[in-house]
N, C-alpha and C positions, 0 to 999 in steps of 0.2 A: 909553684905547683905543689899542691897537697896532695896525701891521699896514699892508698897503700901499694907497695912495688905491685906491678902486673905480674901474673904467675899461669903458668900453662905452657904445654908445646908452642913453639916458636913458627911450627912450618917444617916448609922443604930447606932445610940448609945446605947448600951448595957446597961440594967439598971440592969439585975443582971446574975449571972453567977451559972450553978447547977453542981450536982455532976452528973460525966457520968451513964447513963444506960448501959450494955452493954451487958445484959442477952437477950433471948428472953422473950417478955413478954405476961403474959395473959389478958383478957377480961380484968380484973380489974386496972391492973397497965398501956396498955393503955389508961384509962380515970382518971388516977390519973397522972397527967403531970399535971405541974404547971401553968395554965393559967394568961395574965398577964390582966393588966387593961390600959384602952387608954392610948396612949403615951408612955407605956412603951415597952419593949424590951427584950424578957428574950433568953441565949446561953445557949444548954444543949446538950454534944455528946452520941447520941443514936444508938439503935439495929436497923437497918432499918425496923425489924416490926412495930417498932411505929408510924412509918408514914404511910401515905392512900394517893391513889391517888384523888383529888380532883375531887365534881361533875362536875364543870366547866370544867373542861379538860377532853373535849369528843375526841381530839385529837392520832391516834396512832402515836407510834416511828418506826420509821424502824428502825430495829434492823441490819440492814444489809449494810446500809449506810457508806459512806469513813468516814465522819465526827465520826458518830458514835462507829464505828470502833477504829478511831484513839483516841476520850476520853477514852473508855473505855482501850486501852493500857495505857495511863498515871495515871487514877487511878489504875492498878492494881501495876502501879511502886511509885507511892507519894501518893497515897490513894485520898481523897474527900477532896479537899483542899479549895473549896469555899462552903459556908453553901448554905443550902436549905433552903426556908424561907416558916414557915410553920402558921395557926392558929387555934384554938381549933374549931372545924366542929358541925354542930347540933348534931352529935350523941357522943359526950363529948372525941372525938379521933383527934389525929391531922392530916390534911389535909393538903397537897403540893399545895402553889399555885405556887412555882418554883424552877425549877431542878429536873423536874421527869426523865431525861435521865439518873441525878447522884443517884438518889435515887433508880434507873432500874438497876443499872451497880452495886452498892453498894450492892441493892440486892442479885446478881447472885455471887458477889463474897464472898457475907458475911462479909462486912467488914462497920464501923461505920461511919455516918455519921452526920457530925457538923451540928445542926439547931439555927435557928432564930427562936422565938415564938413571934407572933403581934394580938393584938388585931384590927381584919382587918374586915372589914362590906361585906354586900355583892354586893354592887360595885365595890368598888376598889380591891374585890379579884377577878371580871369580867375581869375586866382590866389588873390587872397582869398576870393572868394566857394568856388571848390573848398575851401580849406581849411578854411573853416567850416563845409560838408558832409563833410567827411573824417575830421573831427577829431571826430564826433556817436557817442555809445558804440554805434550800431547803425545797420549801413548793410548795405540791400541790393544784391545784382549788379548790380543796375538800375542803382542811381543810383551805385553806385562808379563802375561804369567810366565813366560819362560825366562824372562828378567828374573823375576823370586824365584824359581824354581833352580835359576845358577846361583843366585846370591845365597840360598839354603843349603846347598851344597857346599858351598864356601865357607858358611860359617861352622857347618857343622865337619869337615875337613879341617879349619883351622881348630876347632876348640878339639880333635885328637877322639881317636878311639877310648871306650869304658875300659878299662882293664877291670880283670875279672877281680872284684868284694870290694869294687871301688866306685861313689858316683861324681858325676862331672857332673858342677849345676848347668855349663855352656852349654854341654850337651842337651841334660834334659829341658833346656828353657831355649832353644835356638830358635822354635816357632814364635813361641809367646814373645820375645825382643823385637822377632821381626814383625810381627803383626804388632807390635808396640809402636814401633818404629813408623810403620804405616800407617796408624793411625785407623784399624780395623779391629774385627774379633777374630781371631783363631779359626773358628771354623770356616769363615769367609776365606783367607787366607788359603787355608787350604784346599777348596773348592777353586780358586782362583792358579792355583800352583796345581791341583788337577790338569786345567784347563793347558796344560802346556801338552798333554797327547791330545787334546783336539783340535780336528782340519779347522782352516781359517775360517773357511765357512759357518762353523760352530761359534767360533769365539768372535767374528761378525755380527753373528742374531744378538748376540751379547750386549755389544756395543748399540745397535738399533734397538735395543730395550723388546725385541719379537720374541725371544727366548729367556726365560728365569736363567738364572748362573746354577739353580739347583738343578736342574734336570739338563743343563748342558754339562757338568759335571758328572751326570750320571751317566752322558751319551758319550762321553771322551771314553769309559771303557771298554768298547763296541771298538771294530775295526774300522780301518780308516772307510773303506765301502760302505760299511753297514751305519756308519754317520752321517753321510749324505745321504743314505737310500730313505732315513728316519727323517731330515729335512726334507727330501722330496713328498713323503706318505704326510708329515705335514703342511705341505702347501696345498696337499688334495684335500683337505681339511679335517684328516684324523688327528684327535686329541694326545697329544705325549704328555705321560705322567710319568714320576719316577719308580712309581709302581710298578707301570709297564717294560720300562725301557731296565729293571729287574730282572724281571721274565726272559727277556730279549738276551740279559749276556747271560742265564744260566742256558737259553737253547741255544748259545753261541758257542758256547764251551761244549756244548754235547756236540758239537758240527751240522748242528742241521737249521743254522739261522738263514735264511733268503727271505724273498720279498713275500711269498706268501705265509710263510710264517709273523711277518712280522704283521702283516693286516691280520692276521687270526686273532694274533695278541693287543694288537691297538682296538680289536671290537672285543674281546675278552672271551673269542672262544676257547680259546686254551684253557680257560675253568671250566671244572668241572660243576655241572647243576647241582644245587644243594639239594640232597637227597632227605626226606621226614623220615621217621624211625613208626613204623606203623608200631600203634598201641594197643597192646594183649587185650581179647577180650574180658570182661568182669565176670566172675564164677556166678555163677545162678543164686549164691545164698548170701552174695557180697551184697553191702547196705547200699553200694552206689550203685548195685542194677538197676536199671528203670523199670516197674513196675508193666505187668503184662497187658498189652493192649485191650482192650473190651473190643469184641466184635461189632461192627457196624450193622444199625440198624437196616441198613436196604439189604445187606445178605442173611438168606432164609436160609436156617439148620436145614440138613440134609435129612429128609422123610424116607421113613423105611414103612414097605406095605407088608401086611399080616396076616395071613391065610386062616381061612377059618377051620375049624376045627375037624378031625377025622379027612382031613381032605392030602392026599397023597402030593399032589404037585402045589406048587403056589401060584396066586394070581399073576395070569400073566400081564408082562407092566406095556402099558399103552404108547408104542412109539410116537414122539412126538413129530407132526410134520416137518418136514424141513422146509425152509426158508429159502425161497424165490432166491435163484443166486442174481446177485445185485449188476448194473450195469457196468462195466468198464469205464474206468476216470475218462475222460478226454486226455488226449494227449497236451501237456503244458509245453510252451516254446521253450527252451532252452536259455536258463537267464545270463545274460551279459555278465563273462567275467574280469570285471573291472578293479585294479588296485585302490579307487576310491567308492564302491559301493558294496552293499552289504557289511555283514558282522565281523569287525575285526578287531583281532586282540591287541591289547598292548603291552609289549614284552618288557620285561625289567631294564634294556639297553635300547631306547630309542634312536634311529637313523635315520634321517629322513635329508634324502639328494636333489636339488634345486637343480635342474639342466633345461636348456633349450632356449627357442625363442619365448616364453613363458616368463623366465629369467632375467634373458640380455633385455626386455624392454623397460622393466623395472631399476636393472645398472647397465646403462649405456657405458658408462665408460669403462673398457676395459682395460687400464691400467690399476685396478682395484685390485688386491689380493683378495685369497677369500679370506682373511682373517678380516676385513675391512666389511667383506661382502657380510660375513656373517655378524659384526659389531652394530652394522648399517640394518639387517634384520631384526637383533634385538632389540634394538634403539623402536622402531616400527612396534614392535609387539610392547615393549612400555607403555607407549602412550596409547594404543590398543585399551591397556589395561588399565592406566590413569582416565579414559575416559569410560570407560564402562561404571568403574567405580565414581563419579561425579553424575553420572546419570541413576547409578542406585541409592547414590543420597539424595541426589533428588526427590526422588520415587518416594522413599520412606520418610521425607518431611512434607509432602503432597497427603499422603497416605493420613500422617500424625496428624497436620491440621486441617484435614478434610470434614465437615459437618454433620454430625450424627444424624441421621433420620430416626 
């Protein structure tokens, strides 16, 4: 054999080895496990009561999972074959900070499992325990981000506070590793570690691609209520922007967020109208006056009459007849006031609500959401409008070689 000596950590090196436990044990043989001191290592094959699931690991297992499924077949044919690595916990009992899948399965089938005992602080058991959920071939929003959001915690607890005129690169760079680590950018990351104050329901749309991660990030800082009441106003089919949902925690923070506050905001009445700044008129001698209108030929100057001379009173002026008063209109029926007839405007924020049987015969099925209903609309108004435009090329090459007369 050539080649150069191998060099690196070696691993978990075992510094002592105990006799197996195999009984179930009580209150007190629990906390009699041999705890070891830094650096060391201690192997001992245990009752799976003696282990506890850790408090860091807020994470559940689906139990119903392929993956899942398929370890637990192979322990039940070779048993627990890679240890679980465990450390004595405040309350003097040993704690899993990894392998609670094998320590779940070992359970249910009763059968022993090999542990690692470390003397592990409470960072670095942050961070193992994330990384044994992080590292699982299927993770939801849910539980990712509150994965990172312990493992960020960890690391920036182990790399130590700043002391004051001093900097810590651990500290200043604990995102950027991790977002390295992950194989993301930074502010993803941290949109994603947001996402650990919102309801499952939030970090669900997430996962069904129904929700951006930017505006679910913006809705984690809304109260846990006022997150769902934003998912319900969009299943009615109002628009969430991050813009809005802005608005929404600064009227959160004043106390006066509820439901109709928040339709006021999601239609944008809470703006105010852009008001014009009326413009001063032009002094009479400014060059941009406009020039003085010329009187209208059909109006005749005003005639003054002339008394003739030596004559004390003036001619008197000859009333003109009055004019036959005119007939009375007919009375007009009163017109039909209907939302689809006559003049109407159209406002800068159009609304326009599809309901009834009008509706349901166009989508019969009603497992359709409306973001479906309304995708399935658009789609209809496309080719609307790709056939409109295929008939006015026509038109205009009709038109172009059409025969001069």
């Amino acid at each position: 054999m050539t080649g150069p000596a191998a060099k690196g950590p070696a691993g978990t090196a075992i510094s002592q080895v105990f006799d197996e436990r195999l009984t179930p044990p009580d209150e007190k043989a629990k906390r009699d496990v041999p705890s070891p001191q830094e650096n060391e290592s201690f192997f001992i094959l245990l009752h799976p009561a003696y282990l506890e699931k850790s408090k860091y690991n807020t994470i559940s297992v689906d139990t119903r999972s392929e993956d899942y499924m398929e370890l637990k077949k192979s322990i039940e044919l070779n048993g627990v074959k890679d240890p679980v690595l465990a450390r004595i916990g405040d309350e003097g009992t040993l704690e899993i900070l990894s392998g609670q899948r094998r320590h779940l399965i070992a359970t249910e089938l009763n059968y022993p499992v090999p542990t690692i005992i470390q003397k592990i602080f409470d960072a670095d058991a942050k961070i193992l325990v994330a990384d044994g959920n992080l590292h699982r071939p299927h993770i939801s929003m849910y539980d990712l981000s509150r994965s990172l959001r312990m493992k960020m915690e960890g690391m920036k607890q182990k790399a130590g506070r700043k002391k004051k005129g001093t900097v810590k690169a651990e500290e200043l760079d604990s995102d950027e590793k991790l977002a390295q680590e992950m194989g993301m950018k930074v502010s993803k990351l941290n949109r994603i570690i947001r996402l650990s104050e919102a309801t499952k329901d939030v970090c669900d749309r997430v996962d069904d691609n129904s929700l951006p991660l930017s505006i679910a990030s913006a809705i984690s800082f809304l109260k846990p209520d006022n997150q769902d009441e934003v998912l319900h106003l969009s299943d009615m089919g109002y628009k969430i922007t991050t813009e809005r949902v802005e608005r929404m925690k600064k009227t959160e923070k004043a106390g006066k967020l509820n439901e109709q506050a928040m339709r006021d905001i999601l239609e944008d009445k809470d703006l105010a109208p852009k008001q014009t700044t009326p413009q001063p008129p032009a002094p009479p001698n400014s060059p941009s006056a406009p020039p003085p209108i010329p009187p209208s030929p059909d109006v005749k100057p005003e005639q003054t009459v002339e008394t003739p001379a030596g004559s004390n009173d003036p001619e008197p002026s000859v009333p003109e007849p009055a004019s036959p008063p005119s007939p009375p209109a007919p009375d007009k029926p009163a017109e039909e006031k209907t939302p689809f007839k006559g003049e109407q405007e159209r406002p800068e924020y159009t609304k326009v609500i599809l309901a009834g049987d009008r509706l349901r015969k166009y989508f019969p099925d009603v497992s359709m959401t409306p973001r479906e209903i309304e995708e399935s609309v658009y789609d209809a108004l496309e080719e609307r409008r790709q056939r409109q435009m295929k008939a006015q090329q026509k038109e205009d090459i009709f038109k172009k070689n059409a025969p001069k007369r």
